[in-house]
C-alpha positions in Angstrom: -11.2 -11.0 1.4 -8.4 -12.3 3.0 -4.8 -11.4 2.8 -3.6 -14.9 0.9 -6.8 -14.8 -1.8 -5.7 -11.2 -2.3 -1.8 -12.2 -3.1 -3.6 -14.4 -5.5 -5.0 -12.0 -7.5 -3.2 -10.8 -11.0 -4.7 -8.0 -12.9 -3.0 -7.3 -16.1 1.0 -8.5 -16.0 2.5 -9.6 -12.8 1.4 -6.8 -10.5 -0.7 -7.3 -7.6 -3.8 -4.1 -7.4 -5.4 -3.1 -4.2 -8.2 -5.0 -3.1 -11.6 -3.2 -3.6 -13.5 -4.5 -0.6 -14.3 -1.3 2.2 -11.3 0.4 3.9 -11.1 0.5 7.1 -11.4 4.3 8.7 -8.3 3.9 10.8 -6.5 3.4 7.2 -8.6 6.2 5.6 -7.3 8.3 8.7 -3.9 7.4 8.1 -4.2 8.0 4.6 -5.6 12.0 4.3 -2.7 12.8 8.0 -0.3 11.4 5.0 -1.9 13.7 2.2 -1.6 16.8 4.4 2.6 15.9 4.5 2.9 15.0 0.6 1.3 17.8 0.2 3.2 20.0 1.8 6.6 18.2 0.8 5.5 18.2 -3.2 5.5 22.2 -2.6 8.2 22.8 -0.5 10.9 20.7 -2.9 9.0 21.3 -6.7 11.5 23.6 -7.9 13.9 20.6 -7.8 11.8 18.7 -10.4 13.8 18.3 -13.7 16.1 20.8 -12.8 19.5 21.5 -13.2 20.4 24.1 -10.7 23.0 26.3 -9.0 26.8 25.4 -9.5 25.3 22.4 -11.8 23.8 24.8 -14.3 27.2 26.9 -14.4 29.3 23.5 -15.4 27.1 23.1 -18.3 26.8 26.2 -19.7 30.7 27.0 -19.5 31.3 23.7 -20.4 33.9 23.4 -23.6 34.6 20.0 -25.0 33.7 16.5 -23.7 34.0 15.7 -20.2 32.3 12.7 -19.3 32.4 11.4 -15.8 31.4 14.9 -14.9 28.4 14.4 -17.2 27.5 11.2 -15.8 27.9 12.4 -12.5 25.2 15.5 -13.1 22.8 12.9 -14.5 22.9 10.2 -11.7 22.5 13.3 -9.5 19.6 14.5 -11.4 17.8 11.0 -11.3 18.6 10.6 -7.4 17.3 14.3 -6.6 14.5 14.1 -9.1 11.2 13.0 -6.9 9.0 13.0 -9.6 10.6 10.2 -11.2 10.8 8.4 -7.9 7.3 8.8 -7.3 6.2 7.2 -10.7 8.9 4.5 -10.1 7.7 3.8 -6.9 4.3 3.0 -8.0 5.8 0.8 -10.8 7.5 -1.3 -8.6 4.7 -1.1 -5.8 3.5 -4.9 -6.1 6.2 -6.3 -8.5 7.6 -9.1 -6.5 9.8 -10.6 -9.0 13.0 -9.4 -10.0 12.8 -10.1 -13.3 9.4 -8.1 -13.6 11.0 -5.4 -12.1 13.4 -5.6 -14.7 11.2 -5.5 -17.5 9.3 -2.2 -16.3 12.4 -0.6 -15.4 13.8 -1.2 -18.9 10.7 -0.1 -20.3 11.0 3.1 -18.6 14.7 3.6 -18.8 14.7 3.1 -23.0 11.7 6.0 -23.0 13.6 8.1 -20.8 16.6 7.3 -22.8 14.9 8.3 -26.5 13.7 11.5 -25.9 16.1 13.1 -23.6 19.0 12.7 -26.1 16.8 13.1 -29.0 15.2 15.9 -27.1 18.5 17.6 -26.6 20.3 16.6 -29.7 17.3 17.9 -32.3 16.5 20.5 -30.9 13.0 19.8 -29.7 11.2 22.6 -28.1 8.0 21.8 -26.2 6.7 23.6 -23.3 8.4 22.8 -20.1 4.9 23.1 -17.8 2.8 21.4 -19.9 5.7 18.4 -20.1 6.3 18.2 -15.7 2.5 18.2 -15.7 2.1 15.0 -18.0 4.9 13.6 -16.0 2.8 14.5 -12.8 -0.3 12.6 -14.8 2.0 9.9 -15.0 2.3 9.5 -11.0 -1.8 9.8 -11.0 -1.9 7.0 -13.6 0.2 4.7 -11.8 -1.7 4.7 -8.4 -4.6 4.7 -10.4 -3.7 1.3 -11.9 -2.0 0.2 -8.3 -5.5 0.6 -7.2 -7.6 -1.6 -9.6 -9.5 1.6 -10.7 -9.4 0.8 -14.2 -10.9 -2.9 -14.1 -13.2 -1.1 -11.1 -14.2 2.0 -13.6 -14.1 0.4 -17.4 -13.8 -3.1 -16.7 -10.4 -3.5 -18.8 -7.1 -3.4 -17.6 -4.1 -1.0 -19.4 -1.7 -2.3 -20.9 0.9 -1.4 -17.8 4.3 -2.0 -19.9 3.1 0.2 -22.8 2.0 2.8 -20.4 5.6 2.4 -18.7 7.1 3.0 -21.6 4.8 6.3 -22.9 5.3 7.9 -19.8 9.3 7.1 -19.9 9.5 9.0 -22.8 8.0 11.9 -21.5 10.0 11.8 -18.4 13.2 12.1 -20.7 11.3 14.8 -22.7 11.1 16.8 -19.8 14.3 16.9 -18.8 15.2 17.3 -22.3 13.5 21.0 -22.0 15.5 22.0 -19.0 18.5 21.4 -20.6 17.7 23.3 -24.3 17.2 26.3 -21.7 20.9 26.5 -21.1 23.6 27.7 -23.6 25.2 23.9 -24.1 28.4 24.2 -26.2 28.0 22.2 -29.3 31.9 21.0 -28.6 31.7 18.0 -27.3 27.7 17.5 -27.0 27.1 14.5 -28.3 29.3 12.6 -25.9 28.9 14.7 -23.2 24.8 13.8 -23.3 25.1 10.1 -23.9 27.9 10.1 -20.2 24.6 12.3 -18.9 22.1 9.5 -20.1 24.5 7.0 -19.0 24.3 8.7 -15.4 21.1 9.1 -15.2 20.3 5.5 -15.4 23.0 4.8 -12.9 21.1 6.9 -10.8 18.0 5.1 -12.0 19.5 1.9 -10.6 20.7 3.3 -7.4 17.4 4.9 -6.9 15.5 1.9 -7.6 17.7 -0.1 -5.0 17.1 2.0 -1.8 13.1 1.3 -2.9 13.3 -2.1 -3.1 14.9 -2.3 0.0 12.5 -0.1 1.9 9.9 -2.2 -0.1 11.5 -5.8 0.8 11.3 -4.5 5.2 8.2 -3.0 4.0 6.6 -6.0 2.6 7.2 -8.1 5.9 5.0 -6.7 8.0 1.6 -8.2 8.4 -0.2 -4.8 8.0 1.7 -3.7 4.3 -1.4 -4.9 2.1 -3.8 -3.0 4.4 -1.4 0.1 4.1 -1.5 -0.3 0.6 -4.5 2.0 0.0 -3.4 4.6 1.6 0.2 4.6 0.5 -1.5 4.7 -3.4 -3.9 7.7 -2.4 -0.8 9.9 -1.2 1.1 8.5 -4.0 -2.5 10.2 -6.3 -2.5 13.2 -4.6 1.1 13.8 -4.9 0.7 13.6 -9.0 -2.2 16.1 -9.0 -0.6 18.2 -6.7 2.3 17.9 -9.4 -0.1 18.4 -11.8 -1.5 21.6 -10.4 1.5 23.5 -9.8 2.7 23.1 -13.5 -0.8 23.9 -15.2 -0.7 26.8 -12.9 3.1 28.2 -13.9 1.4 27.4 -17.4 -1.1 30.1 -17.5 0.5 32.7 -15.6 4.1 32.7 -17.4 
């Protein structure tokens, strides 16, 4: 298949899947020397996932009254730091070309994200934290998946990828939403002081998304990105089951 009838190919919205023709073994080489480093990367940084650590977690728990840009600063911090939402963003925006797709998907996953974190916080929800990070890690496996053309491969129908944007966004909020019920949040001021946070963390979102897109644009250019492409979407699998597995494992043994 060549590289223009590939470009040519739509699957479900506006994204473009991988091709399903052979890979070649240099790529399949490249791709499990890349699985070995994601690997070892997902370990060495997962207790960052979600959380709210160190000095950060001190703020908010002694935290009396509203204090806003400190709020929003926290949650644009969490979004920037947080790799598992990068991860799944990443595959979202993996073949969107268009702005205004990008857009859409990003909205998608930024008024999912939005619902359940403060509704999360604010009722009082309590799920489990592990079982929450490991959906969220099933969200990453989901997304490459679909970047991949496993579905239409597999099943022979094609998600609906801005409904599954959407699902998933809400459980990326919920899990944050369990961090934060861990700490003792002072109800003075909580309301406001949550929405700054949610405000933050979509500032984050957007900063986030920007260095990705511009890595993405240089990315793009080269003649050998499309050929990549499978191998970039396997690490991007592994990573989420790796994700996966280190949350079902804190699961049973907590």
């Amino acid at each position: 298949m060549s590289q223009a009838s590939f470009l040519s190919i739509l699957l479900g919205d506006t994204d473009l899947r991988v091709p399903s023709h052979t890979v070649p073994s240099g790529i399949k080489r490249t791709a499990i020397s890349a699985l070995a480093i994601a690997a070892l990367c997902m370990l060495a940084s997962v207790a960052l996932a979600h959380g709210v650590t160190g000095s950060d977690q001190t703020f908010l728990e002694q935290n009396a009254g509203r204090n806003l840009i400190v709020f929003a600063y926290l949650g644009a911090k969490h979004m920037v730091t947080g790799y598992d939402h990068l991860l799944f963003l990443f595959g979202v925006v993996f073949f969107l070309y268009r702005m205004r797709d990008v857009g859409i998907y990003v909205t998608l996953f930024a008024i999912g994200h939005s619902v359940t974190l403060l509704a999360g916080v604010l009722g009082g929800w309590h799920v489990n934290a592990y079982l929450i990070d490991a959906i969220i890690g099933l969200s990453v496996v989901y997304k490459a998946l679909d970047n991949l053309g496993a579905y239409k491969r597999w099943f022979g129908v094609q998600p609906d990828t801005k409904a599954a944007v959407l699902i998933f966004g809400l459980f990326h909020g919920l899990g944050l939403a369990t961090k934060l019920q861990d700490f003792a949040l002072s109800k003075d001021g909580l309301v406001s002081n949550m929405l700054a946070f949610n405000v933050g963390v979509e500032i984050g979102q957007l900063l986030a998304l920007a260095g990705i897109l511009i890595a993405m644009a240089f990315w793009r250019r080269s003649s050998n990105f499309h050929r990549h492409a499978f191998a970039a979407n396997t690490v991007l699998m592994i990573a989420g089951f790796v994700l996966i597995g280190y949350q079902l494992t804190g699961y049973f043994i907590s």
